[in-house]
C-alpha positions in Angstrom: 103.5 -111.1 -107.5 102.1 -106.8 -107.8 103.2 -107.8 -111.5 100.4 -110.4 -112.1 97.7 -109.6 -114.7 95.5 -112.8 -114.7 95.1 -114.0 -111.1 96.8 -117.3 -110.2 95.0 -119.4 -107.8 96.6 -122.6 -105.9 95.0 -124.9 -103.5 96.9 -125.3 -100.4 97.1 -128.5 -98.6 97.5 -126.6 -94.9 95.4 -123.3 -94.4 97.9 -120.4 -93.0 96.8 -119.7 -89.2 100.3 -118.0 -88.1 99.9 -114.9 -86.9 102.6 -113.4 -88.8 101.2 -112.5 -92.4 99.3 -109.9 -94.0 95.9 -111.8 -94.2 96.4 -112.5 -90.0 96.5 -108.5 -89.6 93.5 -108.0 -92.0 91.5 -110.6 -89.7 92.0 -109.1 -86.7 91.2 -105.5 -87.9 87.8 -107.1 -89.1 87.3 -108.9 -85.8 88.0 -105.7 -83.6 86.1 -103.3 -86.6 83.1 -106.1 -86.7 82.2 -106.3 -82.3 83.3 -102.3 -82.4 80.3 -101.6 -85.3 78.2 -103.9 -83.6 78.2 -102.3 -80.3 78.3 -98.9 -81.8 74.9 -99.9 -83.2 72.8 -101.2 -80.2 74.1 -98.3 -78.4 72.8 -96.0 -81.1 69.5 -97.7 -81.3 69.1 -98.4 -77.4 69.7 -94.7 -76.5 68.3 -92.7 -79.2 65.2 -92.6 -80.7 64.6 -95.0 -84.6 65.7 -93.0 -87.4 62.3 -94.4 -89.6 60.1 -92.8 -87.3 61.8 -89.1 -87.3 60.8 -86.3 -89.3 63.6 -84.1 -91.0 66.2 -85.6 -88.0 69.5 -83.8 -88.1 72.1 -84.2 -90.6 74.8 -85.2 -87.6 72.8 -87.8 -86.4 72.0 -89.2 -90.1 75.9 -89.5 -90.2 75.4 -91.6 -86.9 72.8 -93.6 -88.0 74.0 -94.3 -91.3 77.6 -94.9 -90.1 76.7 -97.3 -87.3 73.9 -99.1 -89.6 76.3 -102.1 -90.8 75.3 -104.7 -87.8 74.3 -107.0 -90.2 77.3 -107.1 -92.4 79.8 -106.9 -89.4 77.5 -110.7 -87.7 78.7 -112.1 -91.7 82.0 -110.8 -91.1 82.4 -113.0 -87.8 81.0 -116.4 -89.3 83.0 -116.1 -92.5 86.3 -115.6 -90.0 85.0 -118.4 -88.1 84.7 -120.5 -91.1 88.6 -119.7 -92.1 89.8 -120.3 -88.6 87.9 -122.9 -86.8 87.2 -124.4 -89.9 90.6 -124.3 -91.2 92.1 -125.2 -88.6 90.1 -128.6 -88.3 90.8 -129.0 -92.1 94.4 -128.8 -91.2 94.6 -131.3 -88.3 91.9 -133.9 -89.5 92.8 -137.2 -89.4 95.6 -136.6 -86.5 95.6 -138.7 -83.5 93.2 -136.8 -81.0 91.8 -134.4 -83.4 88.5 -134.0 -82.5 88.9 -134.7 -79.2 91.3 -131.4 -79.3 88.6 -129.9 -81.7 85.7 -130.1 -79.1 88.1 -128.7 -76.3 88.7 -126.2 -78.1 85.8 -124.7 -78.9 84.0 -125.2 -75.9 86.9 -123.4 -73.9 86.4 -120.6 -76.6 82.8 -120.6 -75.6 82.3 -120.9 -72.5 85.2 -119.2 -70.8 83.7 -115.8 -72.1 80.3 -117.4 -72.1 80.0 -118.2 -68.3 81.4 -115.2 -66.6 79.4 -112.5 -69.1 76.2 -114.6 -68.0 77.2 -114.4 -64.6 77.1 -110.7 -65.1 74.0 -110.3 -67.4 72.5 -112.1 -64.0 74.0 -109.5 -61.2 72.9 -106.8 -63.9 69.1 -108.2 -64.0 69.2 -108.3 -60.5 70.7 -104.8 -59.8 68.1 -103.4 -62.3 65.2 -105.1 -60.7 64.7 -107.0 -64.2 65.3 -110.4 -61.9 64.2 -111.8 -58.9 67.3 -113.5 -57.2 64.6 -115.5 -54.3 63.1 -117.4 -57.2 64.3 -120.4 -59.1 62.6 -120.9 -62.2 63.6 -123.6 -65.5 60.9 -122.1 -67.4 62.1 -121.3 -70.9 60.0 -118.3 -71.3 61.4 -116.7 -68.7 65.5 -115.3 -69.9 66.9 -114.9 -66.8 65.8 -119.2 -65.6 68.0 -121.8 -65.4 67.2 -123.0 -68.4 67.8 -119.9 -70.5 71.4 -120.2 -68.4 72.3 -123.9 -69.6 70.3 -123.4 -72.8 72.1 -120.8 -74.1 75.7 -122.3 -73.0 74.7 -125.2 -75.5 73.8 -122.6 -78.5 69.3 -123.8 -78.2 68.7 -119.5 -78.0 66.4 -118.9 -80.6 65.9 -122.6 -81.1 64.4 -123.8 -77.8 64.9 -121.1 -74.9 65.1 -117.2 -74.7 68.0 -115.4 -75.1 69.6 -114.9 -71.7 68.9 -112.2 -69.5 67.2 -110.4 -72.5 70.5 -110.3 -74.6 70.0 -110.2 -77.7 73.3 -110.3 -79.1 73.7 -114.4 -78.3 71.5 -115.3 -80.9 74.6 -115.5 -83.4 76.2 -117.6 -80.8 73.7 -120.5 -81.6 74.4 -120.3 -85.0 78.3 -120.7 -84.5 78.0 -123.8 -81.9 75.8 -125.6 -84.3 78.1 -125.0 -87.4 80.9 -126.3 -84.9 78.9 -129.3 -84.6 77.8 -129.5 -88.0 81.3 -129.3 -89.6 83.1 -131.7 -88.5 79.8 -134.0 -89.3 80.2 -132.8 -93.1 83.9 -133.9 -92.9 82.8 -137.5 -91.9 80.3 -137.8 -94.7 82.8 -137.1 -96.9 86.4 -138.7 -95.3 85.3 -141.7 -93.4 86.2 -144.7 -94.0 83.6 -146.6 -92.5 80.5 -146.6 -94.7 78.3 -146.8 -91.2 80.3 -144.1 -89.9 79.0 -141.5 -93.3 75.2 -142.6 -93.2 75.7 -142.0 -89.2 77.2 -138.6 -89.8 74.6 -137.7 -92.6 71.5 -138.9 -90.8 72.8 -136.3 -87.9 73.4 -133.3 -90.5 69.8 -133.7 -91.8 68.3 -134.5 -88.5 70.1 -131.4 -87.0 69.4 -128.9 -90.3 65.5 -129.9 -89.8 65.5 -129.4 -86.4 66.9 -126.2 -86.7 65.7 -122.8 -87.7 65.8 -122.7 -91.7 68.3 -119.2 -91.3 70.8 -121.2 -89.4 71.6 -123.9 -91.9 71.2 -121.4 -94.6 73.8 -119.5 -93.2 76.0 -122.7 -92.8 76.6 -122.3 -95.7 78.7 -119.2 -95.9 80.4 -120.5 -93.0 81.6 -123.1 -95.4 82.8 -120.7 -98.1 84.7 -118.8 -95.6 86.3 -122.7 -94.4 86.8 -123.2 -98.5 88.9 -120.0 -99.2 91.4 -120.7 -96.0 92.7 -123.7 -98.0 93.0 -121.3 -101.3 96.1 -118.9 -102.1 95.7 -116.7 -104.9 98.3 -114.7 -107.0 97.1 -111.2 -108.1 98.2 -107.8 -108.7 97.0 -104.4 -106.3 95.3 -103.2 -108.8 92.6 -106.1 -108.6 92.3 -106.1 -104.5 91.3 -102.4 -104.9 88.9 -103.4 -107.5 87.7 -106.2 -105.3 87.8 -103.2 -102.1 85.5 -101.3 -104.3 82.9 -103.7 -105.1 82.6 -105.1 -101.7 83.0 -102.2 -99.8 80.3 -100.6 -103.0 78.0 -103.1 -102.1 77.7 -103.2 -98.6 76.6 -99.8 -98.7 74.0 -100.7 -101.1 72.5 -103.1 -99.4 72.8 -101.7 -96.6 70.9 -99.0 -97.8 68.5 -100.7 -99.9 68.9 -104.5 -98.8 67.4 -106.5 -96.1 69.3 -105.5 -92.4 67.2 -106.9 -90.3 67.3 -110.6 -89.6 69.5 -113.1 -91.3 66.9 -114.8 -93.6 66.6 -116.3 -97.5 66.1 -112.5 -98.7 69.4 -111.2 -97.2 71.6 -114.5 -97.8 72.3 -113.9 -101.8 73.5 -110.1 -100.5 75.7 -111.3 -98.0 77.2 -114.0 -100.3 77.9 -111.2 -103.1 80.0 -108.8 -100.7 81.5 -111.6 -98.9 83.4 -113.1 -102.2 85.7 -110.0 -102.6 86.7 -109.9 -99.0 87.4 -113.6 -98.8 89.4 -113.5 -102.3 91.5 -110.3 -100.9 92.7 -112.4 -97.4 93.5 -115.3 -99.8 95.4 -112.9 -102.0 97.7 -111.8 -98.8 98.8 -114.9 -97.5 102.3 -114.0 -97.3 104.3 -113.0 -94.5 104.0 -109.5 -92.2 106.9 -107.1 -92.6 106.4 -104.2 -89.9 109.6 -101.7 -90.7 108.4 -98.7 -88.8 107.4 -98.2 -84.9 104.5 -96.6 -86.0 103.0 -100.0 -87.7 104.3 -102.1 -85.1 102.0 -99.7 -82.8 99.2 -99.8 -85.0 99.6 -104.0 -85.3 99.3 -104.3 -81.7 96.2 -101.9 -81.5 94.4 -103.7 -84.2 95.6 -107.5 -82.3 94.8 -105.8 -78.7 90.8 -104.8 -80.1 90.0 -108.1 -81.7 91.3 -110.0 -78.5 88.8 -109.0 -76.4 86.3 -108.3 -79.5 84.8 -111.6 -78.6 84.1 -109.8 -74.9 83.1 -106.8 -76.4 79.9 -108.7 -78.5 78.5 -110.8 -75.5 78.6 -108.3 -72.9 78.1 -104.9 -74.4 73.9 -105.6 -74.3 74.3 -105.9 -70.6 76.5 -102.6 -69.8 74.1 -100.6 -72.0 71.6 -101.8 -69.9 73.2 -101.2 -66.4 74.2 -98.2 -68.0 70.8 -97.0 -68.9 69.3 -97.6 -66.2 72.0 -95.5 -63.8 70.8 -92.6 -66.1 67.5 -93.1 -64.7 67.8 -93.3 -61.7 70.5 -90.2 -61.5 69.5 -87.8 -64.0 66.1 -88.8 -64.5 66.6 -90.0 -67.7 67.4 -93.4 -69.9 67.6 -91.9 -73.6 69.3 -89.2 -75.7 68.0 -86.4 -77.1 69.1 -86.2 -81.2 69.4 -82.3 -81.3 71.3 -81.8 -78.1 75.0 -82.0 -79.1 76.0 -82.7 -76.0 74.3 -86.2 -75.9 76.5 -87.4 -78.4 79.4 -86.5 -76.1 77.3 -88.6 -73.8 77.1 -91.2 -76.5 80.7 -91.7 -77.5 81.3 -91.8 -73.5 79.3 -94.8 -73.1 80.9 -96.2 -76.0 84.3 -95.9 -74.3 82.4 -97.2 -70.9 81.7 -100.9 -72.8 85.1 -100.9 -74.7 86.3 -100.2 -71.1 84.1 -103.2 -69.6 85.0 -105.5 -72.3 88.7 -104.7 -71.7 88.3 -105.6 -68.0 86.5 -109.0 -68.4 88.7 -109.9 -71.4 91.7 -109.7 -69.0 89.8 -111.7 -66.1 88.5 -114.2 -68.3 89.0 -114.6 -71.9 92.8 -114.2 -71.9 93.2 -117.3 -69.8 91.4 -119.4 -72.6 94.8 -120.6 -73.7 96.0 -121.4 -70.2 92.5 -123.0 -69.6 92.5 -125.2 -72.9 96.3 -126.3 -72.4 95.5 -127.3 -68.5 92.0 -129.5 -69.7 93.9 -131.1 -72.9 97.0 -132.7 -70.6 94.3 -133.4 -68.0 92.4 -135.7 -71.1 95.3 -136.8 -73.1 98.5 -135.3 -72.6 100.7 -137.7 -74.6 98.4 -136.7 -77.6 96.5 -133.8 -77.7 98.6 -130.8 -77.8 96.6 -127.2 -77.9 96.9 -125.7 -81.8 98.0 -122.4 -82.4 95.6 -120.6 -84.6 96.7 -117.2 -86.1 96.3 -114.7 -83.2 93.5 -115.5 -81.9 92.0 -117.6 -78.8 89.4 -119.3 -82.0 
């Protein structure tokens, strides 16, 4: 297969979920990579000052900025995984007894048991920081911390019809992932019904929903869809091409992220994100073959990489709230809620906290998230348990 000059490409009937291949491995080391940048990056920005309004800043923290300045690219790195798993997975079970019953289990188990508990803590956090007053009930949808910024944002309307909860503004992404989990499997009927009621129905939803949402969340659909496309493609190619491929997407991420648009995801940034995610989805189709770990020291390194995209999930939704807690302790003991840029020992300070919301994550993943399995299995022989049987999708809870 290394020998291969002209790339070979085959469309496969299943998409390859085990857990046991190359492409598995390269997933979760951009899952873990993707929530670790992300973090690293409100943490930068939350406790030191914005780089644009510095003059002649230090070189370090340049490094620092520039280095943790890839938020953008790492939110496109989780939706085009999504798309290959959840997608994929759907792809592979559709038209199976109980398959979207088992679909919608499935992801709202993979929701909600990390969902609920973080906003359980975003509360006790707004409540410990005096952002929120625990003697009033309110269902006001300005306010993030009401009732209905609670139930709002469990059913993915942040950024749509209610605030982001408790001021965390890391769940916007979320909305966009539980509408394409409601918009795909709508696509699917359009397309594989049977009943010619059953596609209008289905199509009369998708365009209802796409208008009803914001523009930038049905734009960016569709690059969940690509990443969905290329888990049902294997292609034949040599190294020598995957490093090409390495250079050019890895080349232009840093260019746009240098001279692209970073900020939201809108019609400006969606041709730059489509350009640099092509290479990295033709590389994991490339390496669909099995794993072959020889040495302890890569079985080590395999379980690091599965261990930090396990709870990476953990890591995205609760890391806004820690940095706030954690901010806010600074205050209140050393007088203080922000880092200085030319005091060294602040970025000790920094790469602490860092550690303090891998640490948190870690903690909550193994209270909650790690029992979405056990959770999921327990509902689906509740519901149907002659029929629906829980999936096994690479190594991941998706």
């Amino acid at each position: 297969m290394s020998s291969t000059i002209l790339p070979k490409i085959h469309w496969q009937r299943q998409s390859q979920l085990d857990s046991n291949s190359v492409h598995s491995l390269l997933i979760s080391l951009m899952r873990g990579l993707a929530a670790l940048q992300v973090a690293a990056a409100h943490l930068r920005s939350e406790m030191f000052p914005g780089l644009k309004g510095m003059v002649d800043p230090p070189l370090y923290y340049q490094l620092l900025a520039f280095a943790t300045g890839f938020a953008h690219q790492a939110v496109v790195v989780f939706f085009l995984i999504s798309g290959w798993l959840v997608g994929g997975s759907l792809l592979n079970r559709i038209g199976q007894p109980g398959a979207l019953l088992s679909y919608a289990i499935d992801r709202a188990t993979r929701l909600w048991t990390v969902l609920v508990p973080a906003m359980c803590f975003m509360l006790a956090v707004g409540i410990f920081i005096t952002d929120a007053d625990p003697g009033r009930a309110d269902f006001a949808t300005a306010n993030e911390y009401s009732a209905t910024a609670f139930f709002g944002n469990l059913l993915g309307l942040q950024t749509v019809l209610v605030r982001n909860f408790g001021g965390n503004y890391a769940l916007w992404s979320l909305a966009n992932e539980t509408w394409y989990y409601i918009q795909f499997p709508l696509l699917l009927f359009v397309f594989m019904s049977r009943s010619r009621v059953g596609q209008v129905a289905a199509a009369t939803a998708l365009v209802l929903i796409a208008g009803a949402l914001p523009q930038a969340i049905t734009l960016y659909f569709a690059l969940w869809l690509v990443g969905a496309l290329f888990s049902r493609v294997r292609i034949e190619c040599g190294n020598g091409l995957r490093l090409a491929l390495v250079a050019v997407g890895l080349g232009c991420s840093v260019w746009f992220r240098i001279h692209g648009s970073n900020d939201d995801l809108t019609f400006d940034s969606f041709l730059q994100d489509l350009v640099y995610s092509l290479p990295l989805l033709f590389i994991l189709a490339s390496l669909q073959r099995p794993l072959i770990l020889r040495s302890a020291f890569n079985q080590g390194l395999a379980k690091v990489v599965h261990l930090l995209s396990e709870f990476s999930f953990t890591l995205y939704v609760i890391h806004i709230p820690t940095i706030k807690l954690l901010r806010y302790l600074g205050l209140q003991e050393f007088g203080r809620s922000k880092l200085a840029v030319d005091a060294p020992l602040d970025y000790a300070i920094y790469f602490g906290m860092l550690l303090a919301l891998l640490g948190t994550a870690w903690v909550s993943y193994r209270l909650f998230e790690s029992h979405t399995f056990r959770l999921r299995r327990a509902i689906k022989n509740a519901v149907q348990p002659q029929r629906v049987r829980p999936a096994i999708v690479s190594a991941s809870a998706e």
